[in-house]
Short mmCIF file of the C-alpha atoms (twelve columns), coordinates in Angstrom:
data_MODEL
# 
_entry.id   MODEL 
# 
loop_
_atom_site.group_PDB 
_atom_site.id 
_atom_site.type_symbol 
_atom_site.label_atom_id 
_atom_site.label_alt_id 
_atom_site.label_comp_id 
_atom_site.label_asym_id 
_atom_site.label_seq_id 
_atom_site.Cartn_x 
_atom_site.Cartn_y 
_atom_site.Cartn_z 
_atom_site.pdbx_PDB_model_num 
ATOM 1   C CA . UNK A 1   -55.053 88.080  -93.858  1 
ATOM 2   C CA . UNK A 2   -58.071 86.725  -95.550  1 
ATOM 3   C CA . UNK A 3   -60.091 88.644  -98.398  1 
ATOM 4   C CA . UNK A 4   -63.808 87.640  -99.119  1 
ATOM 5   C CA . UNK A 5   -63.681 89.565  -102.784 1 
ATOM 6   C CA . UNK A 6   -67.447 89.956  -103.097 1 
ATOM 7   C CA . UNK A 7   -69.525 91.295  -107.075 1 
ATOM 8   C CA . UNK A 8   -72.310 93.618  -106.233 1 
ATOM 9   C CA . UNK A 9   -75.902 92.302  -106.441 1 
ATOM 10  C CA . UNK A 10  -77.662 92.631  -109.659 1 
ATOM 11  C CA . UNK A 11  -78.324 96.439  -110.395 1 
ATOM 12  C CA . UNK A 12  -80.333 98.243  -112.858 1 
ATOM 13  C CA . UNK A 13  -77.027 98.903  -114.911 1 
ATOM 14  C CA . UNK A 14  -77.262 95.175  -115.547 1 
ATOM 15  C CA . UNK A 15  -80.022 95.045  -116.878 1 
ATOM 16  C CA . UNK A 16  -80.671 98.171  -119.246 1 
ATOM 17  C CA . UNK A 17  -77.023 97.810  -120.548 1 
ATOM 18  C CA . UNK A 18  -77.516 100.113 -123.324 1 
ATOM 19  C CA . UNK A 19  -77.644 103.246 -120.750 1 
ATOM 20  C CA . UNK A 20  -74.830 104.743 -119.405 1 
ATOM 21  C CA . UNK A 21  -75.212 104.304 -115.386 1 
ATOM 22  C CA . UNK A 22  -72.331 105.040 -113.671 1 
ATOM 23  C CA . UNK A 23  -74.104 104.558 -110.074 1 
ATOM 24  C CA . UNK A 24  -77.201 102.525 -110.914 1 
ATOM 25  C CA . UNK A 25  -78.831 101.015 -107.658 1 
ATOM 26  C CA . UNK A 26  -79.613 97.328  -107.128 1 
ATOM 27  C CA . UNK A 27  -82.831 95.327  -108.524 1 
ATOM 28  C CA . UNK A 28  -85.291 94.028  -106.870 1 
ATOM 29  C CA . UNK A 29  -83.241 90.164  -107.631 1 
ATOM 30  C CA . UNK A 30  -80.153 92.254  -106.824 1 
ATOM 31  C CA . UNK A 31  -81.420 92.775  -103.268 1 
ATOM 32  C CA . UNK A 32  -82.619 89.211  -102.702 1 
ATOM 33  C CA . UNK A 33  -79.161 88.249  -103.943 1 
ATOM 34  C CA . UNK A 34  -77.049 90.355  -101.521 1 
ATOM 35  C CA . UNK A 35  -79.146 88.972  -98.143  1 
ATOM 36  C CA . UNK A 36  -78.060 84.913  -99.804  1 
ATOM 37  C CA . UNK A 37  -74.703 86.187  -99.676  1 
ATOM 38  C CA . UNK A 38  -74.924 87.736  -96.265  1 
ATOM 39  C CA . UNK A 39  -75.599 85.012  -94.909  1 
ATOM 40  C CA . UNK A 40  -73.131 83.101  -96.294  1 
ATOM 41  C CA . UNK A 41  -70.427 85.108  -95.476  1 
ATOM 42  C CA . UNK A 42  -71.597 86.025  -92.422  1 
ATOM 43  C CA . UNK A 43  -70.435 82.323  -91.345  1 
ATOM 44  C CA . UNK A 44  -66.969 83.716  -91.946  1 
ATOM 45  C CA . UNK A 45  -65.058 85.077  -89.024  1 
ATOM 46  C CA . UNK A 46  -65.090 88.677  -90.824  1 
ATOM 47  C CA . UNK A 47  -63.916 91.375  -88.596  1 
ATOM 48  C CA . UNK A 48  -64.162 94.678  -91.761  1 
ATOM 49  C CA . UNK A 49  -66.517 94.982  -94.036  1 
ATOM 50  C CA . UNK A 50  -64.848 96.891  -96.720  1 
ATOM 51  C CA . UNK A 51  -66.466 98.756  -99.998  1 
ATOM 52  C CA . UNK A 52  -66.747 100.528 -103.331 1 
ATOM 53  C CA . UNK A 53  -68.343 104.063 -103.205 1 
ATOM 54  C CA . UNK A 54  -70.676 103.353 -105.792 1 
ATOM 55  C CA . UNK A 55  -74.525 102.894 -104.246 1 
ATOM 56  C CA . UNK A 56  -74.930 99.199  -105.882 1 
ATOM 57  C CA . UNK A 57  -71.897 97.909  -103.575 1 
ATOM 58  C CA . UNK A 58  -73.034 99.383  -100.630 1 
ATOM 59  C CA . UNK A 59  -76.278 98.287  -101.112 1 
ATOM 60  C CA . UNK A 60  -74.528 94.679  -101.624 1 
ATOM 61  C CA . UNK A 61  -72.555 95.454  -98.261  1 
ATOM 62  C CA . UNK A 62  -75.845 96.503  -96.285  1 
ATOM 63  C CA . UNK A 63  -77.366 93.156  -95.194  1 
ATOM 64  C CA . UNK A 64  -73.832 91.834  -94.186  1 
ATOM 65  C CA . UNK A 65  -73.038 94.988  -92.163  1 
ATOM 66  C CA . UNK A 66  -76.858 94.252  -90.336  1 
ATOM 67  C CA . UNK A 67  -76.551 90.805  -89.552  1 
ATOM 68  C CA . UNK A 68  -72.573 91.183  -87.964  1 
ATOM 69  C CA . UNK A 69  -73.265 94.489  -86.660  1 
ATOM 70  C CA . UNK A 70  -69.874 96.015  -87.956  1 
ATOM 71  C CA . UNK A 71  -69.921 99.178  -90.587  1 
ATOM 72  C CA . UNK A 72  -69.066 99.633  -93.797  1 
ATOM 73  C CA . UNK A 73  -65.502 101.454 -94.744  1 
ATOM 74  C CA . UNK A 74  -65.811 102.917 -98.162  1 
ATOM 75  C CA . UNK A 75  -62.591 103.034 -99.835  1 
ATOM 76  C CA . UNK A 76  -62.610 105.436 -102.554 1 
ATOM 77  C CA . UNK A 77  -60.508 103.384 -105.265 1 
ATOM 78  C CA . UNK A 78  -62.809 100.428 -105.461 1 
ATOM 79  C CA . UNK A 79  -64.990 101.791 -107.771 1 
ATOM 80  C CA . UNK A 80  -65.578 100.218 -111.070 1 
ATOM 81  C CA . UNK A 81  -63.405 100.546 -114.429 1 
ATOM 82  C CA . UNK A 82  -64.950 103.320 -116.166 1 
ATOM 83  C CA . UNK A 83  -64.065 104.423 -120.093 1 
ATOM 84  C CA . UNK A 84  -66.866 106.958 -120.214 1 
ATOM 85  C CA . UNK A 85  -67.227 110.321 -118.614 1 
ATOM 86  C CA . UNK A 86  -66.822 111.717 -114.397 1 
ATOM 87  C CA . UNK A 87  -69.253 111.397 -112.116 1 
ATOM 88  C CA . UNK A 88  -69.518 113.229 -109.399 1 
ATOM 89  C CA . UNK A 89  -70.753 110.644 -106.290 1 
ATOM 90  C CA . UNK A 90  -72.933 111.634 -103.240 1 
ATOM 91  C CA . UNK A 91  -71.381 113.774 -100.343 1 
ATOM 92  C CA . UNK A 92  -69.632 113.129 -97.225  1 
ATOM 93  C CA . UNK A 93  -72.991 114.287 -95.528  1 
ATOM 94  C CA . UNK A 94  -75.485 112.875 -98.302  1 
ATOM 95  C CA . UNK A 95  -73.564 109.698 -96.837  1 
ATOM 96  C CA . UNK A 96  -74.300 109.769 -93.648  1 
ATOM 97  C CA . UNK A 97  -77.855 110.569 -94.033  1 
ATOM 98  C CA . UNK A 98  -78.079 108.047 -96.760  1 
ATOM 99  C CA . UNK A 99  -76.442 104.913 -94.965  1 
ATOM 100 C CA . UNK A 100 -75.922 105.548 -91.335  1 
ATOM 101 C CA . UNK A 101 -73.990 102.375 -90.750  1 
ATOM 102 C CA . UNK A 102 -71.170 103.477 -93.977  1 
ATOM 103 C CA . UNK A 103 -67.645 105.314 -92.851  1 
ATOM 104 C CA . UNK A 104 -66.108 107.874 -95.269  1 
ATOM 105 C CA . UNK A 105 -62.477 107.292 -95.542  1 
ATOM 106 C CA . UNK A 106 -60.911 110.711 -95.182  1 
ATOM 107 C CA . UNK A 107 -59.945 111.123 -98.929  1 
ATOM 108 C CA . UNK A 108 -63.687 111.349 -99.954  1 
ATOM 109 C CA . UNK A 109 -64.471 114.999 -100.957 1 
ATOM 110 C CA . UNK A 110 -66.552 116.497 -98.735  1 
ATOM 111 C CA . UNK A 111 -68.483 118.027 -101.517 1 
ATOM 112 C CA . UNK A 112 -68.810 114.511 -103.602 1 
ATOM 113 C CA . UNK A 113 -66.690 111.824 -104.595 1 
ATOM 114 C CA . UNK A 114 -65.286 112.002 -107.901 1 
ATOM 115 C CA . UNK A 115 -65.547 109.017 -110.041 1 
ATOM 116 C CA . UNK A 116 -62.826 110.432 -112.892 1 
ATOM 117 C CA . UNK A 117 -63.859 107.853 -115.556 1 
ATOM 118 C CA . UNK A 118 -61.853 108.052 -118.772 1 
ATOM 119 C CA . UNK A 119 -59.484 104.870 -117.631 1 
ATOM 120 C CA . UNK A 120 -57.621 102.411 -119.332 1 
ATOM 121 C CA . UNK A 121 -56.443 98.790  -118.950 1 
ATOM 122 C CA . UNK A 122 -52.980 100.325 -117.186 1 
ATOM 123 C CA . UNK A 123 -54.633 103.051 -115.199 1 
ATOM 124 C CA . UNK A 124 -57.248 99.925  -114.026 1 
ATOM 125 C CA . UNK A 125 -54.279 97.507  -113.259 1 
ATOM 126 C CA . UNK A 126 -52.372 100.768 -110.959 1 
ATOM 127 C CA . UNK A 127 -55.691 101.262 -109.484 1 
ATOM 128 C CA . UNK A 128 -55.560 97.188  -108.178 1 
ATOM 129 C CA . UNK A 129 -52.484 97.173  -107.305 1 
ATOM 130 C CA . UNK A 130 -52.177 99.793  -105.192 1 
ATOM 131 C CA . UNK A 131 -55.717 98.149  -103.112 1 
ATOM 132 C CA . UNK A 132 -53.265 95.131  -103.080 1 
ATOM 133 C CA . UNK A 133 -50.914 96.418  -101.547 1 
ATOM 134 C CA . UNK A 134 -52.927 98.298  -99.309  1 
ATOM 135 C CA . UNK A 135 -54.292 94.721  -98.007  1 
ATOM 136 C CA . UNK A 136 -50.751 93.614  -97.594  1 
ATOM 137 C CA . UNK A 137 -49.816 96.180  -94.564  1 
ATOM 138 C CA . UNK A 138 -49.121 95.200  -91.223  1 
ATOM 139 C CA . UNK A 139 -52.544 97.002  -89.760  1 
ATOM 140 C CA . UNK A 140 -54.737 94.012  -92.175  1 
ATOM 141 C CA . UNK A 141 -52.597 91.145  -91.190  1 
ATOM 142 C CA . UNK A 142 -54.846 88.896  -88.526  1 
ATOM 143 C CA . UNK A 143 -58.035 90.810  -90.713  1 
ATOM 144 C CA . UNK A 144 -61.118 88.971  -92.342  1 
ATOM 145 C CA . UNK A 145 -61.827 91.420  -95.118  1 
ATOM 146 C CA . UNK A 146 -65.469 90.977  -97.069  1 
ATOM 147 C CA . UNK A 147 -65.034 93.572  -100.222 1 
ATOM 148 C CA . UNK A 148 -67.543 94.505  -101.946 1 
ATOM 149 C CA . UNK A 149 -66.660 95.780  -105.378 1 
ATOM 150 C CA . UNK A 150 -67.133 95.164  -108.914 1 
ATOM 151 C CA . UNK A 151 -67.262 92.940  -112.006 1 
ATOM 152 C CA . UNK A 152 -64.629 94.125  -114.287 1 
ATOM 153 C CA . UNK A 153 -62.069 95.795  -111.301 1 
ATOM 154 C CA . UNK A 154 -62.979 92.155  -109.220 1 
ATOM 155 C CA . UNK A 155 -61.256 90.656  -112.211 1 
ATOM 156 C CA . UNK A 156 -58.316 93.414  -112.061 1 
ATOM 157 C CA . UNK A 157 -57.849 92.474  -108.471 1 
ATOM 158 C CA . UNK A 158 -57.592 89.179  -108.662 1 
ATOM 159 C CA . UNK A 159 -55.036 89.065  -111.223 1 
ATOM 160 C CA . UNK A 160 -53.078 91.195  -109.477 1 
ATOM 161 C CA . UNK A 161 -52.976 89.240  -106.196 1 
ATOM 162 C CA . UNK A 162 -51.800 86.560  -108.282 1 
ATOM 163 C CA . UNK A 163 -49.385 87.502  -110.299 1 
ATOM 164 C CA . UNK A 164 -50.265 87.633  -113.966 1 
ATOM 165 C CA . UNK A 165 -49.605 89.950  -115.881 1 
ATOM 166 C CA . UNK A 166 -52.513 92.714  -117.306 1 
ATOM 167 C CA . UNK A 167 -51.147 91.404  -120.978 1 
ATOM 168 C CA . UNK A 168 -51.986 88.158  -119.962 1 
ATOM 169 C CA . UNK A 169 -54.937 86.950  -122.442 1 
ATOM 170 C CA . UNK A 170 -56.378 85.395  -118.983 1 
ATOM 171 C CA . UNK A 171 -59.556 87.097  -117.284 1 
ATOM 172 C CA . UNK A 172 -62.206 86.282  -113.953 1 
ATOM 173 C CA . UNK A 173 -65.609 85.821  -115.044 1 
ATOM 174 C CA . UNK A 174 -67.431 87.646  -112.150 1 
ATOM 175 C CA . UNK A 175 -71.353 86.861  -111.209 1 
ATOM 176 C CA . UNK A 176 -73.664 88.976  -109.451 1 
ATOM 177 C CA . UNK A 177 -72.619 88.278  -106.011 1 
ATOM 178 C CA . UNK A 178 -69.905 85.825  -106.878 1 
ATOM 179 C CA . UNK A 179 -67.009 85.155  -103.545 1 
ATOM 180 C CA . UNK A 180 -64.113 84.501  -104.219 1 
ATOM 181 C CA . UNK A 181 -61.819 84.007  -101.028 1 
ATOM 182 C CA . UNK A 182 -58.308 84.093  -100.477 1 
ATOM 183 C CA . UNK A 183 -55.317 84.264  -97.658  1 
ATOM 184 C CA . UNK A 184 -52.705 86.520  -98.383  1 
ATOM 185 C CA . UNK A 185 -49.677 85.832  -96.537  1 
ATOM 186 C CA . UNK A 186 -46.301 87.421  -96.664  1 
ATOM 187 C CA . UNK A 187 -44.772 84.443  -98.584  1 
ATOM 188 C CA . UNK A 188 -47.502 83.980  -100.813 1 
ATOM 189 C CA . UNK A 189 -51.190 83.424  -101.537 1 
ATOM 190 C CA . UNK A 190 -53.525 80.878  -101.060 1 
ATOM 191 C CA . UNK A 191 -56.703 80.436  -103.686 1 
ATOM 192 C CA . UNK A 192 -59.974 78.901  -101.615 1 
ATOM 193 C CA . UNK A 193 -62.641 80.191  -104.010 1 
ATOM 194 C CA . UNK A 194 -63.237 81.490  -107.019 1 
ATOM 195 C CA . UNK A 195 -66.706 82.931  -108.549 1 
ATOM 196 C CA . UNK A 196 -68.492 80.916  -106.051 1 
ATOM 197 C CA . UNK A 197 -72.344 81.171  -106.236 1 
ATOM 198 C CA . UNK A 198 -73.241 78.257  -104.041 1 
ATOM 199 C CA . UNK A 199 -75.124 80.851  -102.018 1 
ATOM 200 C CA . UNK A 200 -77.912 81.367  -104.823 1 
ATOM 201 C CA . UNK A 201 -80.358 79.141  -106.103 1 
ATOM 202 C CA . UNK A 202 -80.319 78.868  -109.732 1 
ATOM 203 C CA . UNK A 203 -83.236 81.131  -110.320 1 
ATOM 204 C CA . UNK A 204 -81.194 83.602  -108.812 1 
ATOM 205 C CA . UNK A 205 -77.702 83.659  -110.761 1 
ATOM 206 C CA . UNK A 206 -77.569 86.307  -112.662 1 
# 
């Protein structure tokens, strides 16, 4: 299978850094940012559009999901490494009010998503490698995956489909809607990008 491992746009969270924002929504750049990715990836023979439950991801998602006419499946454990307190997301029907063209997986709460915060390096690197593994069933194997996620768990993820070790002093520098692209196969992995931001002018990188 191939995964297009996709940062969020730039959100508010970005840029007022000294707030705690567990589910901040994108800028006005952050929005101009996701539709130059969208329709760069949308040159990519995608067939799932994939993302974290957080409202800057989707938001990311959106113009991709418009312009190949395929929803977005939110998969609960994408959400971003969080030290600081829960949140409690929006419902399964605040959802589908929200963002028509998003599916719930079945494990979101009907009364709100929790996002359980407190985490730690390990509890981060489980997180990954369970979404790793999840990629690696037989249901994903002739898939084109774009995944929207986030800066910090991006960085997780992709050490995980490669290999290293979370003690590893090694780490992914992630940009506002960075791609990074690989093929997972059963007898290994093949790297084809990484933090590529060929999609955005320079004004734009963030």
């Amino acid at each position: 299978m191939e995964l297009i491992l996709i940062r969020h746009g730039q959100s508010v969270g970005n840029i007022r850094v000294h707030e705690d924002m567990p589910d901040s929504p994108l800028t006005e750049l952050g929005m101009k940012q996701a539709e130059k990715v969208a329709k760069y990836v949308s040159k990519k023979p995608v067939t799932r559009i994939v993302s974290s439950p957080l409202v800057r991801a989707v938001q990311t998602a959106q113009p991709l999901s418009e312009a190949l006419s395929l929803q977005i499946e939110l998969w609960k454990d994408l959400y971003e490494y969080r030290e600081g307190s829960a949140y409690i997301g929006p419902s399964k029907l605040e959802w589908e009010c929200l963002y028509p063209e998003v599916v719930v997986c079945p494990s979101m709460e009907e009364d709100g998503w929790c996002y359980p915060g407190g985490e730690t390096p390990a509890t981060v690197c489980e997180r990954a490698k369970a979404i790793i593994q999840k990629l690696r069933e037989p249901q994903y194997e002739n898939d084109c995956i774009a995944m929207f996620a986030h800066g910090s768990f991006n960085d997780y993820l992709i050490r995980e489909i490669l290999h290293i070790s979370s003690g590893a002093q090694v780490s992914f520098h992630q940009s506002n809607t960075n791609v990074n692209i690989f093929v997972i196969k059963s007898d290994g992995t093949e790297v084809r990008k990484l933090n590529l931001t060929e999609h955005l002018e320079l004004a734009f990188r963030t």
